[in-house]
N, C-alpha and C positions, 0 to 999 in steps of 0.2 A: 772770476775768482771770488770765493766770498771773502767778504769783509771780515777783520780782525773782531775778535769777541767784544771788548771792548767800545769798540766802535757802535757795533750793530745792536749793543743795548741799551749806549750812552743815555739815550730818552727816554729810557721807561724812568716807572717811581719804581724806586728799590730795583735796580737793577740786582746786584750780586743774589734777591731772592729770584728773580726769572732764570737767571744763569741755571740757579739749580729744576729748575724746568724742564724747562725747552735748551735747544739748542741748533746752528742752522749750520748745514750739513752741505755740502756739493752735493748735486745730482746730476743725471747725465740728460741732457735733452735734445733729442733730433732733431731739425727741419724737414718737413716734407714737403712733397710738390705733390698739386692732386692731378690726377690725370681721368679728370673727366665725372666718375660720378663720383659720390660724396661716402665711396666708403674703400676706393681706390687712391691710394698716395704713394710716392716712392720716396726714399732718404736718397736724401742731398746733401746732407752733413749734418755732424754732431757739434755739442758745444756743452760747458759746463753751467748748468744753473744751479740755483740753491735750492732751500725748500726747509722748512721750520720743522722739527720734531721732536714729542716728548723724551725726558730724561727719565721722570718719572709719569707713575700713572695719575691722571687727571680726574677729577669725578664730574660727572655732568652739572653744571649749573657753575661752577667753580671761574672764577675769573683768572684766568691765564696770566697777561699781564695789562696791566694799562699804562700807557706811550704817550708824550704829547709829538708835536709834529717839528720836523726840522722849521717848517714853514707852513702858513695856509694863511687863505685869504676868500674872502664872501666872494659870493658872487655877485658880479658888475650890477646887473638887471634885478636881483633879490635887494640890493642895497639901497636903487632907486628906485622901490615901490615900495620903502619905508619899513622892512623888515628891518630894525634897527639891532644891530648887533656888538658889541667888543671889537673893537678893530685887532686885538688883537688875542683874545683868547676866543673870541665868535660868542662868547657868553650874551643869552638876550638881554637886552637891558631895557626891555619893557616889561611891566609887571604880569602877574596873568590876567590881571585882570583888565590892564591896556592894553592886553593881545588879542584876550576873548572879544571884545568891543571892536577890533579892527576890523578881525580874521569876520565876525557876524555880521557887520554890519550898525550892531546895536551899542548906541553911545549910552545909554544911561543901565548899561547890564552892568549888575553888580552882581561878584561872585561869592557864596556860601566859603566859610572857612580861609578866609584871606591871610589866615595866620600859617598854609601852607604853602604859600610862594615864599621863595628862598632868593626871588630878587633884591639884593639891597639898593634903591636908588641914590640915599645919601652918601655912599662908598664910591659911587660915580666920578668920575672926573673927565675932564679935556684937555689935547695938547695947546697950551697957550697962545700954541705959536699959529695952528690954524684948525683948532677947534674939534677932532677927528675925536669921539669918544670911546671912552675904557672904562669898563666896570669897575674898575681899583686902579687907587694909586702904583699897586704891585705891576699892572698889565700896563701901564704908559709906561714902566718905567722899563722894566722890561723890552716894550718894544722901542723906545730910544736907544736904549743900547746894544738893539740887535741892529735894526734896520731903518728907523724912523727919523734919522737925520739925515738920511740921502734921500726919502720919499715925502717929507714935510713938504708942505706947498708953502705954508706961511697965510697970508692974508693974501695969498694967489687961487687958492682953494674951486672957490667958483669962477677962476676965472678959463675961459674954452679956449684960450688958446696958450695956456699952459702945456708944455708938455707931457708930462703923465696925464693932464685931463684928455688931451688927443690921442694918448696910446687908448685912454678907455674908454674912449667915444670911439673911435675904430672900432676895436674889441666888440663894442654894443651891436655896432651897423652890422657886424659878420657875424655874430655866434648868438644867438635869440632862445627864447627860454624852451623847452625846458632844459638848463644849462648844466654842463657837465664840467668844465675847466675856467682857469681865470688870467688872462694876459697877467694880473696881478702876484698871481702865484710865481710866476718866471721875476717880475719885479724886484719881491722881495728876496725871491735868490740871489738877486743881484746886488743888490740894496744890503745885504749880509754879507756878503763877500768883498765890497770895496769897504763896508765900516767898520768888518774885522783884523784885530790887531794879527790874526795869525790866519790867511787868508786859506794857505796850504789845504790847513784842516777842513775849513769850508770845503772846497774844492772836490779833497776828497770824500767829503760825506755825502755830497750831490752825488758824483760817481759810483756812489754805491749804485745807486737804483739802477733798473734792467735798460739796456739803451737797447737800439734796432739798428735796421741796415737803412740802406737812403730807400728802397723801394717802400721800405715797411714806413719809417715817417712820412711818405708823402701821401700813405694810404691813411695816417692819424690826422696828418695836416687836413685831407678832403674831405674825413667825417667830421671834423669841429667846423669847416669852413665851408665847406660846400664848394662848387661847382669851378669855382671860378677859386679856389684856396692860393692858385701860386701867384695870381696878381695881390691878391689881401694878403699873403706869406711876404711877400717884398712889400707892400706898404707897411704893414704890421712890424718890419724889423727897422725900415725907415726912421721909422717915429719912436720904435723904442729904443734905436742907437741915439739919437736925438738927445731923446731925453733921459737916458741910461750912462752913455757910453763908458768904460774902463780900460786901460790902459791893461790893468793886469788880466780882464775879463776879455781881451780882443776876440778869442776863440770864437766866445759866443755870439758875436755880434758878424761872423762873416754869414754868407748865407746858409754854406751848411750846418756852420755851430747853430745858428739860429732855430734850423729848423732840426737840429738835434735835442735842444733845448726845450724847444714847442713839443716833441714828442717826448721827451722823458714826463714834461708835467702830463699829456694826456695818457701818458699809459698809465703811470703811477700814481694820479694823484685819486686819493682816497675822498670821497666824497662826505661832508660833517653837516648832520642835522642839530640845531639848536631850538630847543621851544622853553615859554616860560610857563606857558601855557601845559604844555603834556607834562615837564614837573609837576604841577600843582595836579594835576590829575593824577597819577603816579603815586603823589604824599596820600590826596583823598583816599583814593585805593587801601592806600596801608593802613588805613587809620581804623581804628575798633571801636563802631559804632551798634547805636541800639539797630532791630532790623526794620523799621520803617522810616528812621533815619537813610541808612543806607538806600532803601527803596527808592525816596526822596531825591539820593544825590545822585545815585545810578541815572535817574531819567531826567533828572537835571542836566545833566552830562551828555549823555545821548540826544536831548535833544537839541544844547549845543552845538554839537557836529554835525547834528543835521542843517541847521542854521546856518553854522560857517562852509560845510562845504555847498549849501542854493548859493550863498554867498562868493564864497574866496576858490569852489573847487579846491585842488588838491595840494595845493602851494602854499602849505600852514607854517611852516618852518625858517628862521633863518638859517640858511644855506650857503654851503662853500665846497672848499676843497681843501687837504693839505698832503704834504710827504711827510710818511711814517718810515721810518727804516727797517725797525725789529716786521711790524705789520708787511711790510709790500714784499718780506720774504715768503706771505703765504702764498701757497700755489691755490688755481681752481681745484672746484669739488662741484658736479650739480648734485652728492650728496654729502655736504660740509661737517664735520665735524666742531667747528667754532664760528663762531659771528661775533663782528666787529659793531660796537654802540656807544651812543654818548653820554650814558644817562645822566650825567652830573652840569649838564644845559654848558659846555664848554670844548673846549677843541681835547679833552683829554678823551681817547679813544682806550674802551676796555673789551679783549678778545675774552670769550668767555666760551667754555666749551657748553655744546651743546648734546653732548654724551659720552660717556665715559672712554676715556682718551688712554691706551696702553702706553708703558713705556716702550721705545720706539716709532710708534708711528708716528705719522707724519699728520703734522695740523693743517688742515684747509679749510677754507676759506670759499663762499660760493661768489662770483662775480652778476649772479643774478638775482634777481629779487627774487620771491617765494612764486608770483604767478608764471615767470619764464622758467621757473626750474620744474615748474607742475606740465611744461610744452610737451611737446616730442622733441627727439632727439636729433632733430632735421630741423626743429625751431631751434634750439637750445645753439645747433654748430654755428647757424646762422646768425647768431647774435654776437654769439662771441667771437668768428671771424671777423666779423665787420667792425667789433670795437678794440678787440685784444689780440688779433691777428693770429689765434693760434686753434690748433683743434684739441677739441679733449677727451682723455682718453679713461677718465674717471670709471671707476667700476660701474657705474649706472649706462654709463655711451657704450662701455665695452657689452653690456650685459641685452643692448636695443641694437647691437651693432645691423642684425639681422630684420630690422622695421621697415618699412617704407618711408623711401624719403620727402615723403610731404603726408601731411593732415588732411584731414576734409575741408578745415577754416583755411589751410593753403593752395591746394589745389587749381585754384586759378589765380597764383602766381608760378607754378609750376614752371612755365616758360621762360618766365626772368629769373627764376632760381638758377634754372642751370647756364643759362648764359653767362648769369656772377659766376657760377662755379667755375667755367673754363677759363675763365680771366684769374684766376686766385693760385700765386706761386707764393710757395718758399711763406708756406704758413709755420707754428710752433707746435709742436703737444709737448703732454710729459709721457718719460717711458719709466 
């Protein structure tokens, strides 16, 4: 059932103008079962999902709405490799020009026009108590009074056998880069919910987002965890009831709440890039310069990233994850009509259409990057099975329904495609 109006826009900026937008709607969504090749299914049941749609008409370029997150949090392994971020808005809190220096390699690179980074270092601060840093005073205080007095270590910080440091030392050993989800992100749900005066409402804003069935979490549990997920799923709930526990939170701490919980963050949670670095590139960009100037900074620039990715490869950003409520209503599209970004180097997420949006239809959203939406339509199912357990039925799949189901770059995996495929029940689409 969707969520009350209210509820599902509480986090935008200016909500009452998104209201007059968008709007999110029940929709009817079937499961299917495939029986055999990959463009044979049968319904097994229906069920109600949502799905975001305009009020009014949109124009392309135009920003929808921007959201910040009920919750989010860096990622474990991005955070110990000195991607220094905001603990609690993900804002970088290196300059661009201590970022260009990391990301390259090159300690004494100084950047042209430093007067476009929009880092304020002196605005920085730490919690007292064990040091954890925030770009403002605004964002510690904030997250003290959201979450940050049940997850403070104190002057326990470094110490390993702390327990949240063992929930995220676990966490490390299991899920390795390139990382998609954050044992941390369940934390701070939890962490919000015992240090809320009015717990209720937490409660119910988690339960907005889309849950599954037990078959479907144990298929999310063994993509973040791999092989061996159900022995790491009992240790990993071990150690976080340990060092979590709630009396009013028991649910989540049995095995199935656990790993209902483990699957709500990996289905829903939205992935947050932060650079201080692609800021100042960004500001450069806008800037109205003479033309051999520009020449100048263009290949200045370029050859940057040629530099940082011999160096740092593809891993430039501080990274995380969070839960968006308004956003996680979007459905897929592999031909999207808006995309989700952060330009403002912070967890606030701006949906922005990317062509002109009627009143009525419906906003989507693509769950793949630009090079898996350019696949076939036999790549594209198979991605998004394996991470979002549903098939989709976008005008673009409906329009290839008739392709072959494999490439030429797949072809010799052909044999282990359809093997996955006969194991694969009670996937989702939209109708």
């Amino acid at each position: 059932m969707a969520a009350p109006v209210n509820d599902m826009f509480s986090f935008c900026i200016d909500p009452n103008k998104v209201c007059s937008y968008v709007e999110v709607r029940s929709i009817d969504k079937i499961k299917v079962r495939k029986d055999g090749s990959s463009r044979s299914h049968s319904v097994t049941g229906a069920f109600q999902g949502k799905g975001l749609f305009a009020r009014k008409g949109i124009l392309k370029g135009e920003t929808i709405f921007i959201e910040r997150p009920l919750v989010c949090a860096q990622f474990l392994w991005n955070a110990l490799y000195k991607y220094r971020a905001c603990d609690h808005c993900m804002r970088s809190l290196d300059t661009a020009e201590e970022n260009a220096r990391r990301l390259s390699g090159a300690s004494g690179l100084s950047l042209p026009y430093p007067e476009q980074c929009q880092v304020r270092s002196e605005l920085q601060q730490c919690c007292p108590q064990c040091q954890v840093m925030y770009c403002s005073a605004e964002c510690c205080q904030a997250a003290l009074d959201q979450y940050h007095k049940v997850l403070c270590q104190g002057p326990s910080r470094d110490d390993p056998e702390h327990p949240i440091n063992k929930v995220q030392e676990a966490w490390r050993n299991m899920h390795h880069p390139p990382e998609t989800s954050s044992i941390m992100l369940m934390a701070r749900m939890v962490a919000t919910v015992k240090q809320a005066k009015d717990k209720g409402r937490w409660l119910n804003l988690f339960s907005r987002f889309c849950s599954r069935t037990a078959n479907e979490e144990e298929e999310i549990a063994h993509k973040l965890l791999g092989e061996k997920f159900q022995g790491q799923l009992a240790l990993l709930r071990s150690l976080f009831s340990t060092a979590l526990y709630d009396d009013h939170l028991s649910q989540w701490f049995t095995p199935d709440g656990f790993r209902s919980l483990f699957s709500l963050v990996g289905t829903n949670g939205q992935g947050i890039g932060t650079s201080s670095l692609s800021q100042w590139v960004h500001a450069c960009d806008a800037q109205e310069l003479p033309a051999q100037q520009r020449e100048q900074l263009d290949a200045f620039i370029d050859q940057l990233y040629k530099d940082i990715e011999k160096e740092t490869g593809d891993f430039l950003n501080c990274e995380g994850s969070g839960l968006f409520l308004l956003q996680s209503c979007c459905n897929h599209s592999c031909v999207p009509n808006a995309e989700a970004s952060f330009p403002e180097n912070n967890f606030l997420l701006h949906l922005t259409a990317l062509c002109d949006i009627r009143p009525g239809e419906e906003i989507c959203i693509s769950y793949l990057d630009c090079c898996q939406r350019d696949r076939s339509r036999h790549s594209r199912h198979k991605i998004l099975r394996e991470n979002y357990l549903f098939v989709c039925s976008c005008p673009k799949c409906v329009s290839q329904a008739d392709e072959l189901d494999v490439t030429s770059e797949e072809e010799d995996d052909e044999g282990e495609g359809e093997a996955e495929g006969d194991e694969l029940e009670d996937e989702m689409t939209d109708v």
